[in-house]
C-alpha positions as CSV (number, residue, x, y, z in Angstrom):
1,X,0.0,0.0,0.0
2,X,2.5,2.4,0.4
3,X,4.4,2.1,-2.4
4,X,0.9,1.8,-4.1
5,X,-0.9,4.4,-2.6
6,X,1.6,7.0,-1.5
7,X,-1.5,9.8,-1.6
8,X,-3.7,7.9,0.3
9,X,-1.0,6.8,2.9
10,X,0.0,10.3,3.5
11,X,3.6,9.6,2.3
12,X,3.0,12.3,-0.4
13,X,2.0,15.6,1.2
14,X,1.1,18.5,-0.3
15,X,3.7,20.6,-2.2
16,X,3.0,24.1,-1.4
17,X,5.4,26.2,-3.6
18,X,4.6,28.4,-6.3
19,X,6.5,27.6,-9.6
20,X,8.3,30.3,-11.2
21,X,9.1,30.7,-14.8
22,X,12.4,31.9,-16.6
23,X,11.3,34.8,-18.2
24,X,9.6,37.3,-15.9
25,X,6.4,39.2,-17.3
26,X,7.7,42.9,-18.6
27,X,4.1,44.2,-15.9
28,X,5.4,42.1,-13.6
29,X,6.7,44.8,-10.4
30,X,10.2,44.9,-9.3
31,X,10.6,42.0,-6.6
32,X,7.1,40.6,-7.6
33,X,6.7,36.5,-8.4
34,X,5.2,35.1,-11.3
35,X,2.6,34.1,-9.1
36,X,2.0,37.2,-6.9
37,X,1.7,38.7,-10.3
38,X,-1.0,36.7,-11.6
39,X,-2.7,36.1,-8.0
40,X,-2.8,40.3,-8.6
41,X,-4.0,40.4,-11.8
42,X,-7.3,37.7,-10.2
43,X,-6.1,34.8,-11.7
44,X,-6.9,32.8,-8.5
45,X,-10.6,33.5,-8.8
46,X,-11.2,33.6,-13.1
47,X,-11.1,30.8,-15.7
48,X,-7.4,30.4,-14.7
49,X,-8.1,28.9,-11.2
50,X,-8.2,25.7,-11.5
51,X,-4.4,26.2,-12.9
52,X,-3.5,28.7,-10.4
53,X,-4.5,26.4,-7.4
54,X,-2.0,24.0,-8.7
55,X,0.9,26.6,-9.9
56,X,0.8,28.6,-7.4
57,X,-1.2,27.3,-3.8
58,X,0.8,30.4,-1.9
59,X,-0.2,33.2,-3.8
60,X,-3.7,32.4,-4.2
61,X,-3.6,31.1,-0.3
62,X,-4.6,27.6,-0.5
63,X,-1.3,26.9,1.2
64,X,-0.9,29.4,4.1
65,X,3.0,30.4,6.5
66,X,2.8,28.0,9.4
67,X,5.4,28.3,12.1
68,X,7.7,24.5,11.8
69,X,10.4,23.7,13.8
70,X,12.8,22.6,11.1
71,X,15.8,20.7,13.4
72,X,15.4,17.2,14.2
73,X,15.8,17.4,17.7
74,X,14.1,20.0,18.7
75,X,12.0,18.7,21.6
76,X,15.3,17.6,23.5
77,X,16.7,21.0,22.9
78,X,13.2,22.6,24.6
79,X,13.3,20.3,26.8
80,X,16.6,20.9,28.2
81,X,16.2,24.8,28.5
82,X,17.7,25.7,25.4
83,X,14.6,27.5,24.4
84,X,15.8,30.0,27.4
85,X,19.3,29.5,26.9
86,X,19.5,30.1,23.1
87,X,16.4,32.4,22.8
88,X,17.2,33.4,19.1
89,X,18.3,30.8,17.6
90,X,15.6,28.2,19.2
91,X,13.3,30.4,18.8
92,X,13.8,30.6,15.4
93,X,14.3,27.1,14.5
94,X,11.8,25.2,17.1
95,X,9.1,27.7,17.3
96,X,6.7,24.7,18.1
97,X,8.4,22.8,20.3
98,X,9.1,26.3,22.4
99,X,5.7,26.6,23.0
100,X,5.0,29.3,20.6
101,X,1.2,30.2,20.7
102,X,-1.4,32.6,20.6
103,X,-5.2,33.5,20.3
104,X,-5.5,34.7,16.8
105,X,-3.6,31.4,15.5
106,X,0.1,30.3,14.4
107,X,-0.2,31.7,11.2
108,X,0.1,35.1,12.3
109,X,3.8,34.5,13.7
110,X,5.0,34.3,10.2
111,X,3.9,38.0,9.6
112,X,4.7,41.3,10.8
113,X,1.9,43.2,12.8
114,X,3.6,46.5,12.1
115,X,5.9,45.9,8.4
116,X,7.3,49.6,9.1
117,X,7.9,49.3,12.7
118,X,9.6,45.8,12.4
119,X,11.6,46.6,9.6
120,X,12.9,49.0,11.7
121,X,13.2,47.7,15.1
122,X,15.0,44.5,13.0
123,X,17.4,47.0,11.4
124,X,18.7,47.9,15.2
125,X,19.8,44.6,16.6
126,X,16.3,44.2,18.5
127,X,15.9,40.7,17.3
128,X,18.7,40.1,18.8
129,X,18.8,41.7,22.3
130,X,14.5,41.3,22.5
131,X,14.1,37.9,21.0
132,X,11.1,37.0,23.0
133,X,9.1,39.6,22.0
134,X,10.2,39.9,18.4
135,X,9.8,36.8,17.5
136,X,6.7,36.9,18.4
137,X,5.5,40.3,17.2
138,X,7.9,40.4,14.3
139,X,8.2,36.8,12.8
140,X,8.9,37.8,8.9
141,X,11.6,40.5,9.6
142,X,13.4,38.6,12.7
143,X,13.4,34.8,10.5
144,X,11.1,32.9,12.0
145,X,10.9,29.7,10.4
146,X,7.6,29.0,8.9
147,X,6.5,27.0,5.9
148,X,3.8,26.9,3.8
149,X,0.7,24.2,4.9
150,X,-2.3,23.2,2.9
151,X,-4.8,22.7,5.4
152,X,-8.8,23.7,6.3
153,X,-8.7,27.2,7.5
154,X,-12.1,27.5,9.5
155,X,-14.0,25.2,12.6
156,X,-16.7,25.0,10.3
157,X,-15.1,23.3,7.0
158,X,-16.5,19.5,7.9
159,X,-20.1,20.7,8.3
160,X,-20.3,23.4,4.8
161,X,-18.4,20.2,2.9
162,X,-21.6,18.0,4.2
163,X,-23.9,21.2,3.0
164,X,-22.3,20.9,-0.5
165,X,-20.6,24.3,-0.3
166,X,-17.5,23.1,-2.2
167,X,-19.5,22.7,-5.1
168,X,-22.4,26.1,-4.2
169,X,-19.0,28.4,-3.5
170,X,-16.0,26.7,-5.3
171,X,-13.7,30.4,-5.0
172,X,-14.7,31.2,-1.1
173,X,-14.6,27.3,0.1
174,X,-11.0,26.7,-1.8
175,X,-9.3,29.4,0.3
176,X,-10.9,29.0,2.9
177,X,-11.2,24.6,3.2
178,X,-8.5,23.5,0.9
179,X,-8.5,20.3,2.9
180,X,-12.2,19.2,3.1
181,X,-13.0,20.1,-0.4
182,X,-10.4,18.0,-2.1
183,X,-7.6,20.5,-3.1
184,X,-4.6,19.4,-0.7
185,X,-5.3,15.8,-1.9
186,X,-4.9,17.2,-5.4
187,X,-2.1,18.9,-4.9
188,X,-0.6,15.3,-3.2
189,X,-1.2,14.0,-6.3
190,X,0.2,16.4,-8.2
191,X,3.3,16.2,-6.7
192,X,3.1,12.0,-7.2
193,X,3.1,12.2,-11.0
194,X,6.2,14.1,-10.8
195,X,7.7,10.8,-9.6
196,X,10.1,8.7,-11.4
197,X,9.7,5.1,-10.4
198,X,7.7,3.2,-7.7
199,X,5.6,5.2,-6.3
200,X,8.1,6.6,-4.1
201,X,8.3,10.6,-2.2
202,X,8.3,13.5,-4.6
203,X,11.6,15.1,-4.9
204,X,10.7,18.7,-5.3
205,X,12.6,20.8,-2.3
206,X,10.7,21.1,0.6
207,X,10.9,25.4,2.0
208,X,12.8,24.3,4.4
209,X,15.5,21.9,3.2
210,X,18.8,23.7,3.6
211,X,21.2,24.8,0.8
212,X,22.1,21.7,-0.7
213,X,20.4,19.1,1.3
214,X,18.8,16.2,-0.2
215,X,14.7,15.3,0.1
216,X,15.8,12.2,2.4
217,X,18.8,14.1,4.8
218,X,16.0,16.6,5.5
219,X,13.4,13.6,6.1
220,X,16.4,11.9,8.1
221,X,16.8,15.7,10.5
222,X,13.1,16.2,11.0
223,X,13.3,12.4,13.0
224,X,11.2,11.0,10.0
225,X,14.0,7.6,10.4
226,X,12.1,6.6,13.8
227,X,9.3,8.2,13.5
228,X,5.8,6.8,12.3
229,X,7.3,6.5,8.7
230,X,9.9,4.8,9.7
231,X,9.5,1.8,7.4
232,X,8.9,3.8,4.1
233,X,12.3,5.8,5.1
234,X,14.2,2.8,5.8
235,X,12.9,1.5,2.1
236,X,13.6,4.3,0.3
237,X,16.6,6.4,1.9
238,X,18.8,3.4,3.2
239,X,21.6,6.3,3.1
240,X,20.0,8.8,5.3
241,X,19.0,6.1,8.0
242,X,22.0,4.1,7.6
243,X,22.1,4.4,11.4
244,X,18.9,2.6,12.0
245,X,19.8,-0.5,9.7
């Protein structure tokens, strides 16, 4: 089943990054994607959407910044202090496992709540001497690490898919259910068919796989050796879990 089914067995997640062409569009604005371009022009909602949800899930917010603790052992570091020790840098990296919350939801970490006032207080070394407070006020300018999820964005998705609202308001439910009305598992599939082989992981780059690290060495850090898919890693990145062999 796994090697079968990767979709359905949840080895394939959703890949939420936006493509981007070689040749930029000449009204495309300085420092503007391909994708924030045409998300712009209301691509995301026109003819063009069915398209856009699969070019670009980030720019027409299927996928949405989600705070990720991207080091592998992140949970000993937090719970040996480091998360007080090593403010900064654990906050940056293990924002979850550092008990990062708040009322109005994770995503807004991965945004400024003042862009002007953040840039600024960035600029002068506050991220630095004020970690705890930037990091949480000032996620985007300070680097906290966040990556892009394809998931139901409202408590009420499971009861407007019974209602048939994914099919009575396709545009609102997309952005706002991605999950329940189908898209994330398209996406998942998506990424499948880009697959060589056996039915085995996409390699597309995950956001946060480091300069130069491979799909499986980032599986391997993120604890995915010993972890619940454990057996698909062993099967199909011997290298990367050549300790647990």
């Amino acid at each position: 089943m796994l090697r079968k089914c990767p979709v359905s067995c949840g080895i394939c997640s959703p890949v939420c990054e936006d493509g981007e062409p070689e040749k930029k569009h000449p009204a495309q604005k300085r420092g503007e994607s391909h994708c924030d371009f045409r998300a712009r022009l209301g691509h995301c909602e026109g003819s063009n959407a069915e398209s856009m949800m699969r070019d670009c899930p980030v720019a027409c917010k299927i996928c949405r910044l989600k705070p990720a603790d991207t080091l592998g052992d992140c949970a000993a570091k937090a719970a040996d202090g480091a998360c007080q020790k090593d403010a900064l840098n654990l906050l940056r990296s293990c924002p979850l496992a550092c008990g990062l919350r708040r009322l109005d939801g994770l995503e807004a970490f991965c945004h400024d709540f003042d862009p002007n006032a953040c840039g600024s207080w960035a600029a002068a070394g506050q991220c630095e001497k004020n970690p705890d407070f930037m990091l949480r006020s000032c996620g985007e300018s300070c680097g906290l690490s966040c990556s892009p999820v394809c998931e139901d964005h409202d408590s009420s998705c499971a009861t407007w898919f019974a209602n048939g609202e994914c099919d009575k308001n396709p545009i609102g439910m997309r952005v706002s259910c991605p999950r329940s009305c189908g898209i994330c598992h398209g996406l998942a599939v998506a990424s499948a068919q880009e697959v060589q082989g056996k039915g085995q992981p996409a390699q597309r780059r995950h956001p946060a796989q480091r300069v130069g690290e491979s799909v499986c060495d980032f599986r391997a850090r993120l604890g995915h050796c010993d972890g619940s898919r454990a057996e698909s890693m062993i099967k199909d990145c011997p290298g990367a879990c050549k300790d647990e062999l």
